[in-house]
N, C-alpha and C positions, 0 to 999 in steps of 0.2 A: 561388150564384155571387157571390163578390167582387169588386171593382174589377181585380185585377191578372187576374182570367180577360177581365173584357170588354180589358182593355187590351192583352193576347195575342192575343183575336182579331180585333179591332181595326187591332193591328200588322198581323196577320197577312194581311187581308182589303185592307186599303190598299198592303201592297207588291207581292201582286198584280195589283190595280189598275194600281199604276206598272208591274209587267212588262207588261199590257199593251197600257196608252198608248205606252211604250217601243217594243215589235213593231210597233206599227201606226205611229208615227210612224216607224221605219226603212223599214218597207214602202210607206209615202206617199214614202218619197225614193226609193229603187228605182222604183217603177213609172213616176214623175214622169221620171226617168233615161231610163228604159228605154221610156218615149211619145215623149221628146224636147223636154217641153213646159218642163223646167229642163236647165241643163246644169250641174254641181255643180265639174266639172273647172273652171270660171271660178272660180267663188266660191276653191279653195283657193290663188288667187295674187291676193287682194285684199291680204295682209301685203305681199307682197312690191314688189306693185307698188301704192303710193300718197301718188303724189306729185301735187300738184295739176295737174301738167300731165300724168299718166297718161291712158290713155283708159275711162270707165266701162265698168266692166262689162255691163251693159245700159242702152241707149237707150230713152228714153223720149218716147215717140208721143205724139203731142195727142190723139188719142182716149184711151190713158191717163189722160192730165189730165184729161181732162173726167169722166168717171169717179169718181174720187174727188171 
């Protein structure tokens, strides 16, 4: 076996990997969606509305704070 065979499967073995990191990270937003525990419909009007006197998208609690 040559170099260009390992680097074929190689290629081959890591873009599968990324398909699926990919699926599971789509499927981590779906179910996320669909528990209720994010709401995504927010996130996609962050462009539109941000202007410093907007209102954040999520509030952040003192117990949050404390947290990190």
């Amino acid at each position: 076996m040559d170099i260009a065979t390992f680097q074929a499967y190689g290629y081959f073995f890591f873009t599968a990997f990324m398909v699926a990191v990919l699926y599971g990270y789509i499927y981590h937003l779906y179910s996320a969606e669909k528990k209720g525990t994010r709401d995504y419909e927010k996130y996609g009007n962050i462009a539109l509305h941000d202007d410093i006197t907007d209102q954040p998208i999520e509030e952040i609690s003192k117990t949050d704070e404390i947290k990190k």
